[in-house]
MITINU-11324 format. One line per 4 residues: number of its first residue (from 1); for each residue x, y, z of C-alpha. Coordinates in steps of 0.5 Angstrom, whole numbers, padded with zeros to 4 digits. Layout:
# MITINU-11324
NUM) X Y Z ~ ...
END
This chain:
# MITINU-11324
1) 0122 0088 0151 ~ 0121 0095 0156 ~ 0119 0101 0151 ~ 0121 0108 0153
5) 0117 0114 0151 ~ 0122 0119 0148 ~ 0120 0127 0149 ~ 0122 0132 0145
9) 0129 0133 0149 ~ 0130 0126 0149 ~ 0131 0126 0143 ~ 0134 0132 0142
13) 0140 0131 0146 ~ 0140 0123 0143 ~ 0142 0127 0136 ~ 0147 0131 0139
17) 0153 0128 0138 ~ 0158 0127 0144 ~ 0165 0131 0143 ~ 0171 0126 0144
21) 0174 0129 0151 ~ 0182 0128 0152 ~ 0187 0130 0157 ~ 0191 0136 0156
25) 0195 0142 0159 ~ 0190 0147 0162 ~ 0192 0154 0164 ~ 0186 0158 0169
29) 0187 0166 0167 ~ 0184 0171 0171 ~ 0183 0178 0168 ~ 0185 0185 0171
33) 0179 0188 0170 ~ 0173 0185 0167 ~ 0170 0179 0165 ~ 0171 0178 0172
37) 0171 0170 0174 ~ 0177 0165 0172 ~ 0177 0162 0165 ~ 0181 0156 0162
41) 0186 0156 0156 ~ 0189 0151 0152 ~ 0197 0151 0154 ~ 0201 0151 0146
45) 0206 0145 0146 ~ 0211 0151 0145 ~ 0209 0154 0151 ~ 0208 0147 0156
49) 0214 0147 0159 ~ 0215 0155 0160 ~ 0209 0156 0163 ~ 0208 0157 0170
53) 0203 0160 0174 ~ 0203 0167 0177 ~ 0205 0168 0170 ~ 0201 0174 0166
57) 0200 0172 0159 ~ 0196 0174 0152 ~ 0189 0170 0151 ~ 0185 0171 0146
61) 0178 0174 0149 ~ 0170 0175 0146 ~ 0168 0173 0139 ~ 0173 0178 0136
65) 0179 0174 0139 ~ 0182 0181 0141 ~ 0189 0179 0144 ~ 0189 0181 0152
69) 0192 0180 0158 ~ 0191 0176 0164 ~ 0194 0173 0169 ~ 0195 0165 0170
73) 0194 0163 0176 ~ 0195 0155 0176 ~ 0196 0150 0171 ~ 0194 0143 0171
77) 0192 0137 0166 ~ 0185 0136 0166 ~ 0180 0132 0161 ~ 0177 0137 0156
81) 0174 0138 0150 ~ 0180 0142 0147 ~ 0176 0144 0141 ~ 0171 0149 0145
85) 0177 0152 0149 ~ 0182 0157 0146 ~ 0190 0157 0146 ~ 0194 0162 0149
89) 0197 0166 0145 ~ 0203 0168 0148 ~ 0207 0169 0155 ~ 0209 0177 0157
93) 0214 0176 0162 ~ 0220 0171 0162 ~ 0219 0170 0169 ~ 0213 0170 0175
97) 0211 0175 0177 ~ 0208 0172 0183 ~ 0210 0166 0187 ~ 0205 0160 0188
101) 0205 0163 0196 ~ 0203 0169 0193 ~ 0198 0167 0189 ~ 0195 0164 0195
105) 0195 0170 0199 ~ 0191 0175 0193 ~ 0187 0169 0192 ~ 0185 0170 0200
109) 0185 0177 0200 ~ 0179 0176 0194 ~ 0175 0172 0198 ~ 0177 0175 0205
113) 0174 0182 0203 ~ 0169 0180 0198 ~ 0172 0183 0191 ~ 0175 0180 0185
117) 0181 0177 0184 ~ 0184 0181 0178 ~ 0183 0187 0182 ~ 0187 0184 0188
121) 0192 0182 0183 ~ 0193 0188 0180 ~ 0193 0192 0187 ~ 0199 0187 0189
125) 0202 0188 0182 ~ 0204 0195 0182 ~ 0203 0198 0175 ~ 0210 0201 0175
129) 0212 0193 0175 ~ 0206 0191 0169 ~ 0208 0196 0164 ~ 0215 0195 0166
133) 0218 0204 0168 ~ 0225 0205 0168 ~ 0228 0200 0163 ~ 0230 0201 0156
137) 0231 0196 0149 ~ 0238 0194 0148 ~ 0239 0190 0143 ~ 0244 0184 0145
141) 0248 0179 0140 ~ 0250 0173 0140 ~ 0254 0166 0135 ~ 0247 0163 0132
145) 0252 0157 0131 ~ 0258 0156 0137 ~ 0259 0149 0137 ~ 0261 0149 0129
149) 0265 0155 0131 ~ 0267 0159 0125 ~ 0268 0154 0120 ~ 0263 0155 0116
153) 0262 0162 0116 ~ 0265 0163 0109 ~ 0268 0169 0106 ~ 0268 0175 0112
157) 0272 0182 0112 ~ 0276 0183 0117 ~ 0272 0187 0121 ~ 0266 0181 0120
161) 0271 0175 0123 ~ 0273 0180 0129 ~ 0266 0181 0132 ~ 0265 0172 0130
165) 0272 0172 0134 ~ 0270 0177 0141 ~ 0263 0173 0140 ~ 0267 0167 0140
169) 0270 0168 0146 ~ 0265 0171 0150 ~ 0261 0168 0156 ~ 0254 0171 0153
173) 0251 0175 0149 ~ 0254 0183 0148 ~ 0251 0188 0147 ~ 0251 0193 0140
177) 0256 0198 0144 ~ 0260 0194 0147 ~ 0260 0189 0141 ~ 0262 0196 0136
181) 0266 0198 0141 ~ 0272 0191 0142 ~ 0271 0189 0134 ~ 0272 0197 0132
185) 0266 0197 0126 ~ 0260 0200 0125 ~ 0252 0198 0126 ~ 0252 0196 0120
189) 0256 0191 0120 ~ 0252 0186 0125 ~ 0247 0188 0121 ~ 0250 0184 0114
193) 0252 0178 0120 ~ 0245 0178 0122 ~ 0243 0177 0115 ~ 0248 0172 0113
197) 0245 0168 0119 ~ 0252 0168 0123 ~ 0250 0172 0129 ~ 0243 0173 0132
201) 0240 0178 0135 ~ 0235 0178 0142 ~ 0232 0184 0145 ~ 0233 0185 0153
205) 0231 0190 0157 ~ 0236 0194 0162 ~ 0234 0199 0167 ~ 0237 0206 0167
209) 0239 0207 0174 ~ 0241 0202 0178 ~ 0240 0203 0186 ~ 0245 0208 0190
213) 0244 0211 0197 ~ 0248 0214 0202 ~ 0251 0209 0207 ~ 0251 0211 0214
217) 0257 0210 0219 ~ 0256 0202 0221 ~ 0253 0201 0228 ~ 0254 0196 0233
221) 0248 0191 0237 ~ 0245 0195 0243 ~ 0246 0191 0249 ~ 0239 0189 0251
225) 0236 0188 0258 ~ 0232 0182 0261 ~ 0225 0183 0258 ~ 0229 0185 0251
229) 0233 0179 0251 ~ 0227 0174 0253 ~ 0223 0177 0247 ~ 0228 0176 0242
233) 0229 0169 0244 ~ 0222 0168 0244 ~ 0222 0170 0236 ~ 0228 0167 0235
237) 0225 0160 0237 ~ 0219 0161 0232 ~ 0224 0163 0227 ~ 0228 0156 0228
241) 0222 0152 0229 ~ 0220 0153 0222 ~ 0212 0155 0224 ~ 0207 0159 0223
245) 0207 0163 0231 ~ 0204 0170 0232 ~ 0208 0174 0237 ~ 0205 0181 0240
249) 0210 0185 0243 ~ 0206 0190 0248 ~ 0213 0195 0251 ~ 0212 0202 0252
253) 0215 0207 0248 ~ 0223 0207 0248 ~ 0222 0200 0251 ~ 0227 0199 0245
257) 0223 0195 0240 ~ 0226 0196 0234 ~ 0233 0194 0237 ~ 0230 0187 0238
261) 0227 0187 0231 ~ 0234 0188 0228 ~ 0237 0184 0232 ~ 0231 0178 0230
265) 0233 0180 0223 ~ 0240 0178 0224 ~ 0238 0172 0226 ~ 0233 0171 0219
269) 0239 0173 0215 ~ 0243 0169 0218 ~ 0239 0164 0216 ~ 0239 0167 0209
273) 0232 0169 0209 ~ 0229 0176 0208 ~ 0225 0181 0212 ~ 0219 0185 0211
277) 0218 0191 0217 ~ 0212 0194 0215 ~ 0211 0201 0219 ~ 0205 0206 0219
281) 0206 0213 0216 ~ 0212 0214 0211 ~ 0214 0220 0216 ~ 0217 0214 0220
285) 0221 0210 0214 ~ 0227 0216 0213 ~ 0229 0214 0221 ~ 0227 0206 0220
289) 0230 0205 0214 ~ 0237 0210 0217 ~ 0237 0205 0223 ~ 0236 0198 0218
293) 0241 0202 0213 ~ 0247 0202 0220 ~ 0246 0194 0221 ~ 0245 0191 0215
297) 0249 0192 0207 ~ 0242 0192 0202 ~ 0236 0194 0205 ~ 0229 0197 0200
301) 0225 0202 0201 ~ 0217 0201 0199 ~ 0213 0207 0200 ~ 0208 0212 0197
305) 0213 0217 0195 ~ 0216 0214 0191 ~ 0216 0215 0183 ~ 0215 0209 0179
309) 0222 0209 0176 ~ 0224 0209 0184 ~ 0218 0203 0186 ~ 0220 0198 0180
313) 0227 0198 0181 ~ 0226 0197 0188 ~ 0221 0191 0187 ~ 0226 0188 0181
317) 0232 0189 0187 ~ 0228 0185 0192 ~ 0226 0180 0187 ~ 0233 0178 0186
321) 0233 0176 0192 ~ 0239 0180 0194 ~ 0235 0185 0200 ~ 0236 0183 0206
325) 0231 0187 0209 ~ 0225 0191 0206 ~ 0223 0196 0210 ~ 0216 0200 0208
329) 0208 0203 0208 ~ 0202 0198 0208 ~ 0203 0195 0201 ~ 0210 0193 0202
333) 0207 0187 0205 ~ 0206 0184 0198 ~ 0214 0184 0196 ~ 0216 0178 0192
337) 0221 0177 0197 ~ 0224 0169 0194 ~ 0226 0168 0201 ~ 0222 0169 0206
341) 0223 0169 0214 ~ 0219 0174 0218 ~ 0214 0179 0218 ~ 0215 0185 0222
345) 0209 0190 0224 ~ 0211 0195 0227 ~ 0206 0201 0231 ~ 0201 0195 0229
349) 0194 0199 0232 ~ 0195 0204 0226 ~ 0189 0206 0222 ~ 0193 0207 0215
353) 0195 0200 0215 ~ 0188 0200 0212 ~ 0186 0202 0204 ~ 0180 0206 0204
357) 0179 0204 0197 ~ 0178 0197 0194 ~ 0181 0191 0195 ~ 0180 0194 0202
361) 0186 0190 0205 ~ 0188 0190 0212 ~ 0196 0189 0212 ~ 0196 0187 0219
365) 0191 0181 0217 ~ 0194 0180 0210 ~ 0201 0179 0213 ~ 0198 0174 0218
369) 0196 0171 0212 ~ 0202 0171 0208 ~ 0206 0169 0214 ~ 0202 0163 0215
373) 0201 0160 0209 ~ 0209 0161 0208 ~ 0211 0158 0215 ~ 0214 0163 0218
377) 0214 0169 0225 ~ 0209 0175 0225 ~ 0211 0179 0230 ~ 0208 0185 0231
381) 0209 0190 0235 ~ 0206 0197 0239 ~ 0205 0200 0245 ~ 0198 0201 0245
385) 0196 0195 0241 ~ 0189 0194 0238 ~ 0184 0191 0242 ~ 0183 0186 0236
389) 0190 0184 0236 ~ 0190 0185 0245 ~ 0184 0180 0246 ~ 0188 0173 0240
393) 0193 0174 0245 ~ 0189 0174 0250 ~ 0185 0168 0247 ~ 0192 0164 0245
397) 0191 0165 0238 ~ 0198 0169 0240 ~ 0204 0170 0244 ~ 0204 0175 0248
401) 0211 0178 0251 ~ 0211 0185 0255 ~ 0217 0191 0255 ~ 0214 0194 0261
405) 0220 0199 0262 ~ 0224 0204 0257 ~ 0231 0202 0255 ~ 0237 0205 0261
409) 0230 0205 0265 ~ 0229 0212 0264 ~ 0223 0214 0267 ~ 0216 0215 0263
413) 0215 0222 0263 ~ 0209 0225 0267 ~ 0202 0227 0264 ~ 0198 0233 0266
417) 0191 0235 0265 ~ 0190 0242 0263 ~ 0181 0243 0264 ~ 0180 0248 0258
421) 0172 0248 0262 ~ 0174 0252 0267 ~ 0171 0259 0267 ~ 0177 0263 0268
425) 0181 0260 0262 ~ 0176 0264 0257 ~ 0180 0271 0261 ~ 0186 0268 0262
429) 0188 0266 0255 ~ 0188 0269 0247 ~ 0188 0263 0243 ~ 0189 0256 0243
433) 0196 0256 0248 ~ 0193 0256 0255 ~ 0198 0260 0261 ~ 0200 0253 0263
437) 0203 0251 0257 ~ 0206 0258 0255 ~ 0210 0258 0261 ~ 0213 0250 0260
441) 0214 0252 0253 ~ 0218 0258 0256 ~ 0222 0254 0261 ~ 0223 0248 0256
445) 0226 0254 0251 ~ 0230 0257 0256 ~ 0234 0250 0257 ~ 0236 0249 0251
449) 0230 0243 0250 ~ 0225 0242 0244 ~ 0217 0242 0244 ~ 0212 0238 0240
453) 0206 0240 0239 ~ 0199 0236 0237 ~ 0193 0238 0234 ~ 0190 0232 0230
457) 0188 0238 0225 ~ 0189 0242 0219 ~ 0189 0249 0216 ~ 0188 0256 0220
461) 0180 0255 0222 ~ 0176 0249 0221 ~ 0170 0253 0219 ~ 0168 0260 0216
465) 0161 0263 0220 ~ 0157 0269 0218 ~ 0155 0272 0224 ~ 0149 0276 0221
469) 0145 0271 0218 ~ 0148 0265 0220 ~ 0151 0261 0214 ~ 0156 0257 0215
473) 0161 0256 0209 ~ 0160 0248 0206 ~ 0163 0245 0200 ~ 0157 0243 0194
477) 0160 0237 0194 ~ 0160 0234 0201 ~ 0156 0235 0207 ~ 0162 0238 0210
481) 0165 0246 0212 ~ 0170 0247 0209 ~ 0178 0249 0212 ~ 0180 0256 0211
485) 0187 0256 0209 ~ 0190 0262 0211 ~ 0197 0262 0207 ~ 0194 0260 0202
489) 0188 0264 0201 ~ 0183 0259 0200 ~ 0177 0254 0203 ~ 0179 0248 0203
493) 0174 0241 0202 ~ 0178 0236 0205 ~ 0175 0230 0202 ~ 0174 0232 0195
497) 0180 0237 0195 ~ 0175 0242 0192 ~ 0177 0249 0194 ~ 0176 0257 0192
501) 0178 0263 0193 ~ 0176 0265 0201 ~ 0171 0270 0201 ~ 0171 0277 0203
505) 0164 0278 0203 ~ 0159 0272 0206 ~ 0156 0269 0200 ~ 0150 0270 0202
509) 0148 0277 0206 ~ 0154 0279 0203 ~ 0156 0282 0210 ~ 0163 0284 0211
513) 0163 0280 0218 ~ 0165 0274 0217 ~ 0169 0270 0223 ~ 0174 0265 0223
517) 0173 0260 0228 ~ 0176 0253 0230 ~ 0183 0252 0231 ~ 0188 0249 0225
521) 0195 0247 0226 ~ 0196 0253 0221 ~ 0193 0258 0227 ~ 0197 0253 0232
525) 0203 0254 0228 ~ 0201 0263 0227 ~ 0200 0263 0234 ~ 0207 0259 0236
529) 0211 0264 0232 ~ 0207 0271 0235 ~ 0209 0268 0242 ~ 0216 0266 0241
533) 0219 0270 0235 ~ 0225 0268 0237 ~ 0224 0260 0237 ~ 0225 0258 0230
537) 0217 0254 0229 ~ 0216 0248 0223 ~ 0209 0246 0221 ~ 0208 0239 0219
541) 0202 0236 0216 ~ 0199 0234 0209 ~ 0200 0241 0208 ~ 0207 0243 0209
545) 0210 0237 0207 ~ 0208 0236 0200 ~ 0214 0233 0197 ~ 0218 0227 0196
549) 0224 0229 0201 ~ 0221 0234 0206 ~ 0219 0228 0211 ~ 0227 0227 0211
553) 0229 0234 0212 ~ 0225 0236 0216 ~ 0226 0231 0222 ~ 0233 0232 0220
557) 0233 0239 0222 ~ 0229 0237 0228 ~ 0235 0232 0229 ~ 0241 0237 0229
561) 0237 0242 0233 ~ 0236 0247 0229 ~ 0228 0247 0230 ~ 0226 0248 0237
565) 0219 0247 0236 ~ 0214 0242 0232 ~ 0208 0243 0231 ~ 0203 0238 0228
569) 0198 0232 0226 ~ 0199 0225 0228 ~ 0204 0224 0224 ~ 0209 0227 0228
573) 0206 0223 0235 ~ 0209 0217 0233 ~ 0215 0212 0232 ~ 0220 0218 0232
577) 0225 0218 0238 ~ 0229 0225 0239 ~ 0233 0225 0247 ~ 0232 0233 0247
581) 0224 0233 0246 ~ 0223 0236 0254 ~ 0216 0238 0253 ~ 0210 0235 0249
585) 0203 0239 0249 ~ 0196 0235 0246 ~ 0193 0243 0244 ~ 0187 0238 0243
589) 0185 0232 0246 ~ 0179 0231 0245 ~ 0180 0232 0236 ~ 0177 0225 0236
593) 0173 0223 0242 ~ 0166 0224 0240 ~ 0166 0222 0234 ~ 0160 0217 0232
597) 0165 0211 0232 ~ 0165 0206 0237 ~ 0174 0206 0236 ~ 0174 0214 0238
601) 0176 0212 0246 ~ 0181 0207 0244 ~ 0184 0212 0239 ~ 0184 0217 0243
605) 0188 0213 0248 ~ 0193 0211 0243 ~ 0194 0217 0239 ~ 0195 0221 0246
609) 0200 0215 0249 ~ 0204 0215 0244 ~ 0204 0223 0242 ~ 0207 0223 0250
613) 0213 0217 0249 ~ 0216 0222 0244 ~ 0218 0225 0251 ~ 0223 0224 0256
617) 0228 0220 0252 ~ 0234 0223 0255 ~ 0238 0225 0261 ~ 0233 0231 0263
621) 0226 0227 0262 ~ 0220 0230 0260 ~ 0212 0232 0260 ~ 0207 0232 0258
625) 0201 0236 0257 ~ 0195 0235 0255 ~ 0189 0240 0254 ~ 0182 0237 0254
629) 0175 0239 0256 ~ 0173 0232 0258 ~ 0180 0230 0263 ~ 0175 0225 0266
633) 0175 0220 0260 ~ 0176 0214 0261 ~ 0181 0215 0255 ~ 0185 0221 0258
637) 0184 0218 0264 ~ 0189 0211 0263 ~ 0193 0215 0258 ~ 0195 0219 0263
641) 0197 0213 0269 ~ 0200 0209 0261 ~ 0196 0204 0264 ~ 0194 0201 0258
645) 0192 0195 0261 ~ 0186 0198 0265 ~ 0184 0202 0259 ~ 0184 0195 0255
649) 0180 0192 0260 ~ 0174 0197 0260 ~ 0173 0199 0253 ~ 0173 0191 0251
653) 0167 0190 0257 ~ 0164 0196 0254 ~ 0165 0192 0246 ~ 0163 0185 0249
657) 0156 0189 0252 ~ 0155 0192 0244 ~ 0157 0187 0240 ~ 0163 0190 0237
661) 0169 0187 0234 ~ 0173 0184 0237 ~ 0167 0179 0239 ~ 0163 0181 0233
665) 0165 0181 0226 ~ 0164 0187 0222 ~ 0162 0189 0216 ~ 0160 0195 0213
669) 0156 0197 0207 ~ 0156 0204 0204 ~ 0151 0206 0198 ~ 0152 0212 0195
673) 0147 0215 0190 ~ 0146 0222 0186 ~ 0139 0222 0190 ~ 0138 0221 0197
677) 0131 0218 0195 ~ 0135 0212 0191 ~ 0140 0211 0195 ~ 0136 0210 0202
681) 0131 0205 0198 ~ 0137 0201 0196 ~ 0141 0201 0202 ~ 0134 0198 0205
685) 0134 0193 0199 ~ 0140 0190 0201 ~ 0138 0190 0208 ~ 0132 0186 0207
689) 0137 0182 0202 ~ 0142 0180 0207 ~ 0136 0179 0213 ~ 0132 0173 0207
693) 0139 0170 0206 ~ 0140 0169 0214 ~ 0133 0167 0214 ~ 0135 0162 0209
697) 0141 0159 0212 ~ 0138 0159 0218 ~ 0142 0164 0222 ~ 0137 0170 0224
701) 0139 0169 0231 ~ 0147 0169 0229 ~ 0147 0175 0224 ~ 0146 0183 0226
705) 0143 0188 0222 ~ 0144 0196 0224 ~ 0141 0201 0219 ~ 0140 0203 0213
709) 0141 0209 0215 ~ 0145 0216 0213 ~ 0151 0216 0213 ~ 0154 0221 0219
713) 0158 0224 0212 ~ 0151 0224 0209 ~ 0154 0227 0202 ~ 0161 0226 0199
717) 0164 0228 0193 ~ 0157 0229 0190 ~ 0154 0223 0193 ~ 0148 0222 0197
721) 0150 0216 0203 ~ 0147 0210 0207 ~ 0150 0206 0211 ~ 0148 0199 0214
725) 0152 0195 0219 ~ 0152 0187 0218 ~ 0156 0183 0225 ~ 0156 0176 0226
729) 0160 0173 0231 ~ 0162 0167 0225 ~ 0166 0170 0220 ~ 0164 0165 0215
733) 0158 0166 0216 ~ 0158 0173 0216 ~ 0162 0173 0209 ~ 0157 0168 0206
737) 0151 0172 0207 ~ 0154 0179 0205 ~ 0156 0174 0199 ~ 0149 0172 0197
741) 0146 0178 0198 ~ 0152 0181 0194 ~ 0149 0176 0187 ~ 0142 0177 0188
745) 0142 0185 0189 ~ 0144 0189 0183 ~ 0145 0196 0183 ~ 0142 0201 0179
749) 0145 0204 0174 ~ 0149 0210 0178 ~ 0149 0207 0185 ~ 0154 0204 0188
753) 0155 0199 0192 ~ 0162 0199 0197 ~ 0163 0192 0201 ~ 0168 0194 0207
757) 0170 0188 0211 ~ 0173 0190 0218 ~ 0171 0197 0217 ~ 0176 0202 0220
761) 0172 0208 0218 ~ 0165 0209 0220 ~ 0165 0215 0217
END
């Protein structure tokens, strides 16, 4: 006989006896906000055969059991020990709210960006769909008995036997006012029948208004040319085959991209399929949705200017199954389309497909992965296309197909430089209009023709300077001069909003000298109305356009020709076609060119390309001027010759050289703390946290660290910022040691940490 010296925690766990385990119906419940994690809970009898993931549902939590509410993300049939797990209590919505396709796409999204599924859920989910905006109780009645009929309903007053009879006769249940209404009694006589046990009563819930808007007039397909009619057939193929395939359309402004979309469209809903057309800005959604609204019977509209009511009904709508086409901003990716057949992203380079706040999602990289895991087309679409999305289809990772020429052939506008360095512009012009484009605006007016303006800044100077000591007036909050505001009187901060009364006075020497210098589009839009008194100017940018419908209005005006010039920021430099525009001048372009931020060329390139495709769409064709201190950049340069190409080819040799995306992958960690002190020591703390965990896993050499350092906004809304970049050329391995260092750094009580994967801002 061997014997076995038993230690103390032999025989502890020798006494402990073994909790019988049995297979059972398990529900994993993720929570919105915290604890963070998935938890399991027992699925009820009464509740098995209803329950299905993408549900939301109320769990009891901690030690107080208090009722909250998550949301079920699967459901399986495990061994368990069911007494250590609680039951759910309930179910909240009838119906799921996210389809298993979805759930896979939020689930990637966490694991993609680095944060937390509930907080994706949440984001996915709007709150105007969780809290349920826009409906009302109504109290519905049915027979509690219909298959014994009205046999055993006893002794009824004639009234009592009217509403069995009409409930009798009805294909469901009727509400309290068309019940009272047909039988001719009051409330209260349902109410004695309720009692009675002969009619039950259910509450259901019904939306106020129902969606309406203004048809217009049914348009006919455009006859498309050769390379339009190759590029549908390339998409129409991937839509029959099935498959997940991603087609990068490169053509031109006014190559006639969106009649392709459309006509692709038709094809899906001929299939009785949907589509989801994701656009950039909400100033391009009135035109787009115009366009759609012409050619197909039901199409939603998702956008940010939206009110609650409005975006819950309109989710509601395209769940039903019965929209068509959803056209919308970044967040109309996640529309709970039942029938999904392609994705449509159009003007894919933009920066606003971006958010800046956590979940920090790029829609282009989540349609992507939305359209893969649902098996169908991505095509996305611009006429400068991001290098990322360049180089896939390059690589072969996407289809490429090339529009090289405008519709009707229409020529593309000729592009001219104007050198603001030479001496003699100083004695030549007042203000910002140089004498070149003062003299094209002139002519262009005279011909009837419309003017666009851009310059890529808001207010009337973009700083407030005492010349007698120096100061510069700057916000308290951020490491930034504030906007003066003519109009308004004010100086603005436009990061924190923070804004006071402009000074008559410095603040500091108390000098009456104060200067306004820099040049906002409020200075542009001034300066416009003194040298044109008699062309009626409209402003558009974040200031001006405020409210829900201004976008429509005023590209409604602009349309009928009632403005003659447009002035503005980048939202009125892409998207839009307008055959009368003659003229469009770049006050500007060197905005942002020199910003510290290795995407500034390729904006510039992109941002000047497509502000002069707004020209030159009509019978008398166009041009552009372009103001700029540096005419010989490389991004001028080539968007001048609209050689996109060449541009492409240069700035990805200079990206490979550096390490950039898209031959690296990027991820930026932004720590922010009310003392910079603080905030730099923990910024190298996560530095020397990823360094150790790429050492761990054997990948020093394939991880790169730039930083700690300050960040170029070193403080911002009263906070002290470090930044540090990690890049890799493997994702995974990127992800998994900004992942590691994530769980064995904790921040101190008033840092924070913000993981940005894919950065878009470098600021």
């Amino acid at each position: 006989m061997v014997l076995k010296q038993l230690t103390l925690f032999d025989d502890f766990f020798a006494s402990e006896p073994q909790k019988p385990s049995t297979v059972a119906m398990v529900a994993s419940v993720v929570f919105g906000q915290m604890p963070k994690g998935e938890f399991d809970y027992l699925v009820p009898k009464h509740l098995q055969a209803v329950l299905e993931p993408g549900q939301r549902v109320r769990v009891p939590l901690g030690k107080s059991n208090r009722l909250q509410i998550g949301y079920c993300v699967s459901v399986t049939h495990k061994p368990c020990v069911t007494s250590e797990l609680k039951a759910i209590h309930s179910i909240v919505d009838e119906q799921r709210l996210l389809s298993p396709a979805m759930l896979q796409v939020t689930r990637w999204i966490a694991e993609h960006y680095l944060c937390d599924w509930g907080q994706v859920l949440e984001t996915v989910l709007p709150k105007c769909v969780r809290e349920n905006v826009g409906l009302r109780k109504v109290f519905k009645y049915r027979l509690a008995h219909p298959k014994d009929g009205l046999q055993h309903a006893g002794r009824l007053t004639a009234k009592q036997q009217r509403v069995l009879e009409i409930l009798a006769s009805a294909d469901g249940p009727l509400t309290a006012e068309d019940l009272v209404a047909k039988a001719g009694c009051s409330s209260a006589v349902l109410g004695n029948l309720v009692k009675r046990g002969l009619i039950e009563r259910e509450i259901s819930h019904v939306r106020d208004k129902t969606i309406s808007y203004d048809r217009p007039p049914r348009a006919e397909s455009l006859t498309l040319n050769s390379e339009q009619r190759a590029a549908l057939q390339t998409i129409v193929d991937a839509i029959r085959s099935g498959t997940h395939k991603t087609i990068l359309i490169h053509g031109v402004t006014g190559s006639g991209k969106t009649e392709v979309y459309i006509q692709a469209i038709e094809e899906v809903v001929r299939r009785g399929c949907q589509a989801i057309v994701l656009v950039p800005e909400i100033s391009l959604t009135p035109q787009t949705v115009e366009r759609f609204r012409s050619r197909f019977h039901n199409v939603a509209v998702l956008h940010s200017h939206l009110t609650d009511a409005e975006r819950a009904a309109q989710w509601e709508w395209i769940a039903s199954g019965a929209v068509e086409v959803v056209v919308g901003a970044r967040s109309a990716v996640f529309s709970p389309t039942p029938r999904l057949g392609l994705i449509i992203l159009d003007e894919e380079h933009e920066s606003s497909f971006k958010q800046e706040s956590a979940p920090r999602y790029h829609a282009r990289e989540v349609a992507e992965q939305r359209a893969r895991i649902e098996g169908i087309p991505l095509v996305l679409g611009s006429a400068t296309p991001s290098l990322e999305s360049w180089y896939r289809a390059q690589q072969g990772e996407a289809i490429l197909v090339q529009l090289p020429r405008r519709i009707a052939n229409l020529p593309l506008p000729d592009v001219k430089t104007i050198d603001l360095r030479e001496p003699k512009r100083a004695r030549e012009t007042r203000g910002v209009i140089t004498r070149q484009l003062h003299a094209a605006i002139e002519e262009v007016l005279k011909d009837g023709g419309q003017v666009i303006l851009l310059l890529n800044r808001r207010g009337f100077a973009t700083h407030v300077q005492c010349p007698s000591c120096g100061v510069v007036l700057r916000c308290p909050h951020c490491d930034i001069s504030l906007t003066h505001h003519k109009i308004a009187n004010r100086v603005v901060c436009h990061y924190c909003d923070y804004e006071v009364e402009t000074p008559r006075t410095c603040p500091q020497c108390d000098s009456p000298r104060i200067r306004f210098s820099g040049t906002g589009t409020e200075r542009l839009e001034a300066e416009i109305k003194a040298r044109f008194p008699h062309a009626t100017c409209l402003r558009m940018d974040a200031d001006s356009m405020r409210s829900r419908l201004a976008y429509e209005r005023a590209f409604a005006e602009f349309r009928r020709g009632r403005i003659q010039i447009l002035v503005g920021t980048q939202i009125i430099a892409k998207g839009l076609d307008f055959p009368n525009v003659r003229l469009v001048g770049v006050v500007n372009a060197d905005t942002a060119l020199h910003f510290p931020d290795f995407r500034a060329s390729e904006r510039t390139f992109q941002l000047v390309t497509q502000v002069a495709g707004r020209t030159g769409r009509g019978p008398h064709g166009g041009q552009v001027l372009v103001q700029t201190f540096t005419p010989e950049h490389p991004a001028i340069q080539a968007a001048i010759r609209h050689d996109y190409e060449t541009f492409a080819q240069q700035e990805l040799k200079v990206r490979e050289a550096f390490g950039y995306p898209p031959f690296w992958r990027l991820a930026r960690i932004v720590v922010s703390s009310n003392s910079s002190e603080t905030a730099e020591a923990c910024s190298r703390e996560f530095a020397a946290s990823v360094h150790t965990q790429a050492e761990v896993a054997g990948l020093t050499d394939k991880i790169r660290i730039v930083g700690p350092a300050p960040a170029p906004l070193a403080k911002l809304r009263g906070k002290y910022r470090y930044h540090l970049q990690v890049m890799a050329r493997d994702y995974p391995q990127l992800l998994s040691v900004i992942s590691t260092a994530q769980k064995t750094c904790r921040a101190p009580s008033g840092v924070t940490w913000t993981i940005d994967v894919d950065p878009i801002d470098m600021l």
